[in-house]
N, C-alpha and C positions, 0 to 999 in steps of 0.2 A: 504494500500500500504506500509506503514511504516512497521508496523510489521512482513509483506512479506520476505519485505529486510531483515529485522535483523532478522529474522527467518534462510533464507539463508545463512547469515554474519555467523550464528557458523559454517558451512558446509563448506561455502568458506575458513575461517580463519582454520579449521582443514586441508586443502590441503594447505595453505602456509606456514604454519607453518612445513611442510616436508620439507621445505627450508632454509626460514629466522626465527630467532628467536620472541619472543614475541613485543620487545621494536620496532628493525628495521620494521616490520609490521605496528607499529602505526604509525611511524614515515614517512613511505612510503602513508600510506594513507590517513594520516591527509594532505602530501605536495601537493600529486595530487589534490584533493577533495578543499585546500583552492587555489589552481592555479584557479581551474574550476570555482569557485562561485567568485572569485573575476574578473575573465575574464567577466564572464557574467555580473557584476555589471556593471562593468565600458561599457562594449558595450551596455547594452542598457540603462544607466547613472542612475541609481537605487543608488548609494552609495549617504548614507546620513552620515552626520558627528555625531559621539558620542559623547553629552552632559558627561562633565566634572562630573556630579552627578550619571552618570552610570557606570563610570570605574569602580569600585571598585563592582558592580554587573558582569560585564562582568569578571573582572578578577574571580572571587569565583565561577560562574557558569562553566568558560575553566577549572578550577582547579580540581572540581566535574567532570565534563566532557566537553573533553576526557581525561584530564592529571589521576585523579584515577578510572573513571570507566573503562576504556581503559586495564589498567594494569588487574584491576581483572578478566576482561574476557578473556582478552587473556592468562591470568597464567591459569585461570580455564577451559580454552577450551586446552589447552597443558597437563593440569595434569588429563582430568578427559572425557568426550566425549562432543561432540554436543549435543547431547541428553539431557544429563544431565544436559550439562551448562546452557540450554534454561530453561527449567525446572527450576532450581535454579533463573535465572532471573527472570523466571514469576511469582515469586512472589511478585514484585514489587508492585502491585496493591492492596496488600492486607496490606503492608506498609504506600504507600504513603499518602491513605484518611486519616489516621490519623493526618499526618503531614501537609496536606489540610484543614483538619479542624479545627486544632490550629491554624497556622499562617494566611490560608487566608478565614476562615470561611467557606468556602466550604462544602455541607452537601449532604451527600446521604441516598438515601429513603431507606425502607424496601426491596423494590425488586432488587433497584441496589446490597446492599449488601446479600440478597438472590442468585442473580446471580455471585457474586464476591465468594461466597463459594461454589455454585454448579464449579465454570470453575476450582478450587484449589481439589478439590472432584477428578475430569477428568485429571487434571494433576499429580497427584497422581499415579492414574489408570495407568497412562503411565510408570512413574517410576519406581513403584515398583512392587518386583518378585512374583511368586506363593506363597512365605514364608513370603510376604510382610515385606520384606526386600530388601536394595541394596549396593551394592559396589561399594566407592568411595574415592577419594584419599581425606584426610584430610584437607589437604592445599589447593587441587584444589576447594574444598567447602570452606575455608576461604576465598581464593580471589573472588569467586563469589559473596558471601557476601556480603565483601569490596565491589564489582561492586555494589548490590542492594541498599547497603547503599549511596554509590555516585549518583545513579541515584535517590533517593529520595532529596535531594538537589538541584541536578540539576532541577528537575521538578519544585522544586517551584520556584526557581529564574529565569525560564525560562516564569512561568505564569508575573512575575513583568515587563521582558522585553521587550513581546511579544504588551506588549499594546503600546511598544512607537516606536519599531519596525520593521521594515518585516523580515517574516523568514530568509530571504536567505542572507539578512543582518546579522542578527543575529548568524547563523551559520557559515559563513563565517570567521566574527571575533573571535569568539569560535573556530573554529578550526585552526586559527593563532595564535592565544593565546597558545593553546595548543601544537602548532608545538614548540614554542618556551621551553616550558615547558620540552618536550621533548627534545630537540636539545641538554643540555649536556651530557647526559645520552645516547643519539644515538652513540656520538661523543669520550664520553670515555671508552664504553665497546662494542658496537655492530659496528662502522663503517669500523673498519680492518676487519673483519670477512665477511660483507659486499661485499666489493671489490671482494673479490676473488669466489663471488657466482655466477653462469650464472643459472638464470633460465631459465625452458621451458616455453611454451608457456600458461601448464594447470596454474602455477603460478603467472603468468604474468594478463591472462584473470581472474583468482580469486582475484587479487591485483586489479585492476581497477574496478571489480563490487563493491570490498570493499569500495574503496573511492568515486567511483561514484553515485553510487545504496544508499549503508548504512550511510556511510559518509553526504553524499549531499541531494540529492534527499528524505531520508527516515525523515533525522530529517528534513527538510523542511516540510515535510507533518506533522512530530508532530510536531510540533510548530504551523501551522494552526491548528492544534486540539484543542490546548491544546487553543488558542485564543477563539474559537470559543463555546467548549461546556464544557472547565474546567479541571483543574490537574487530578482529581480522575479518574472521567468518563471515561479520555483520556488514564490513565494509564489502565486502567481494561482491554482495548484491547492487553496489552500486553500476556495476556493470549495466544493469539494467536500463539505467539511468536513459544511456542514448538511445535504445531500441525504443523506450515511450518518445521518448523526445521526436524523432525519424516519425512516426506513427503520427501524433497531434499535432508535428509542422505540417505533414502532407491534407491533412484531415480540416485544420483552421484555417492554417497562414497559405499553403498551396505548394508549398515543398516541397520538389519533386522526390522520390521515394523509386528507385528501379529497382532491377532485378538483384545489381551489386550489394544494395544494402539492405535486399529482405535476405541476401544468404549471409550477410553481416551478422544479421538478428538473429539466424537460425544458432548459428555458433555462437554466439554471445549465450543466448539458452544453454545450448549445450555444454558450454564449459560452467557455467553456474551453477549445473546437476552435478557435474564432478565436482564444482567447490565445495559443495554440503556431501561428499558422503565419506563416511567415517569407517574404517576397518574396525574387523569382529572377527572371533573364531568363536566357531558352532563349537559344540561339546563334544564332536570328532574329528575336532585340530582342524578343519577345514576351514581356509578363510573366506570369507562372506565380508559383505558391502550392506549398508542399510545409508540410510539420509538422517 
C-alpha cells in the first residue's frame, strides 16, 4: 500500500507542481497531513508523551525526513520526470542493507539479495533507451540523490523509534517537526507568491492525496513494516515504487508506457518474490523456500 502511494506521489507532485512551487508543496502537505494525524490522535486518545531520550532521535529522523528528502524529490521531480524520479529512488534498497547491516546488524540471505539485483536488473529495463542510454537533467539526479541519501537515515532511525512507538504517532510528530523546519523558508521566499495563486480543482484533489495518501497513510504502513519484518526487507519493496509510478503517469498524465517497460515491471515483481523468501529445512534436512 505504501509504495502505491508514493508510487502515485511523483505523478501527483508533477501536476502540482504546474502550480505551486517545490518548497510551498511540502509545506502545504506536511500542514494538512500533521492537522489529520494529530486530529485522529487526540479523538480516539492515542497520543503518548515523548521521553526526553528520544528528542534528539525524532528531531535527526524530521530532518532526514521530510525536511531533506522532501527537497530532493520534489527539485528532482521539477527538473527531471516521474518516471525517472521513481527510478532514481528505487534504489534505495540497494543502499540501505548496507547501512542495516552496520548499525543495526540486520542480514540478508542469498536470495533476498539475489532478488534485490534481479528488481534493479527491471528497473533499469525501464529507464533506459534502445542505445541504453538516457537523458536527464544533472541536478534533477543530484537532488534525487540527496533524496536516497536522506531516506537511508531516515530508515534507520525510524527502525530505533518504531519499537517504542506507534506509527501514527510517530509520523505525526515527524511531520510537525518538519513543518517547522520548513516554515522559514515557506515564509521568506514562497508565501507572497503563494497568495496570489487560485488553484483548480485537479490541484487541489492532487495536494490532498499528497498529504493524505503519501504523507499519512503511506508512511504509516512503512513504519509497521519496517517494525514488523526489518529496515532492509522493508526497503526492497520500494522497488515497486516505479512500476506504480510507469502505470499512473501512463493512466493520468499520458506517459507513454511500451513494451520495454511493462517487461521492466514484470522483473521488478519478480525479483521482489525473491527478496521476501526466506530458507527452511523441512524435518528431512530438505531445504525449502516459504515468503
Amino acid at each position: 500500500m505504501s509504495m502505491l502511494f508514493w508510487g502515485m506521489s511523483f505523478v501527483w507532485t508533477a501536476i502540482v507542481l504546474e502550480t505551486y512551487p517545490p518548497i510551498t508543496i511540502i509545506f502545504l502537505r506536511l500542514l494538512i497531513s500533521t492537522a489529520v494525524l494529530f486530529l485522529w490522535l487526540k479523538i480516539f486518545g492515542k497520543f503518548k508523551k515523548i521521553k526526553k531520550e528520544h528528542y534528539k532521535l525524532f528531531l535527526l529522523s524530521a530532518l532526514f525526513n521530510p525536511f531533506f528528502y522532501f527537497i530532493g524529490e520534489n527539485y528532482g521531480v521539477k527538473l527531471t520526470s516521474p518516471t525517472i524520479s521513481a527510478v532514481i529512488i528505487a534504489t534505495i534498497p540497494l543502499v540501505v542493507p548496507v547501512f542495516a547491516w552496520i548499525w543495526l546488524k540486520e542480514k540478508l540471505g542469498i536470495l533476498n539479495i539475489l532478488g534485490l539485483l534481479v528488481s534493479f536488473v527491471g528497473i533499469m529495463i525501464m529507464l533506459l533507451d534502445d542505445n541504453l542510454s538516457f537523458e536527464a537533467n544533472p541536478l534533477g539526479v543530484a537532488a534525487l540523490i540527496f533524496a536516497v541519501i536522506s531516506a537511508v537515515g531516515f530508515a534507520i532511525l525510524l527502525k530505533k523509534l518504531s519499537s517504542h512507538y506507534s506509527p501514527m504517532l510517530i509520523i505525526a510528530v515527524q511531520n510537525l517537526l518538519g513543518l517547522f523546519f520548513f516554515l522559514p523558508i515557506f515564509l521568506g521566499f514562497e508565501f507572497s507568491n503563494f497568495l496570489s495563486i487560485k488553484p483548480d480543482v485537479r490541484v487541489i484533489t492532487s495536494l490532498l492525496a499528497l498529504a493524505i495518501l503519501c504523507s499519512s497513510l503511506a508512511y504509516i504502513g512503512f513504519t509497521l513494516a519496517t517494525r514488523e519484518i526489518g529496515v532492509s526487507r522493508t526497503n526492497i519493496f520500494a522497488n515497486l515504487i516505479p512500476v506504480s509510478t510507469a502505470i499512473f503517469s501512463f493512466l493520468i498524465i499520458g506517459e507513454e508506457i511500451n513494451s520495454q517497460k511493462i517487461l521492466g515491471i514484470a522483473i521488478v515483481i519478480l525479483g521482489l518474490f525473491f527478496s521476501q523468501l526466506k530458507k527452511n529445512k523441512s524435518l528431512f534436512g530438505i531445504e525449502t523456500h516459504k515468503i
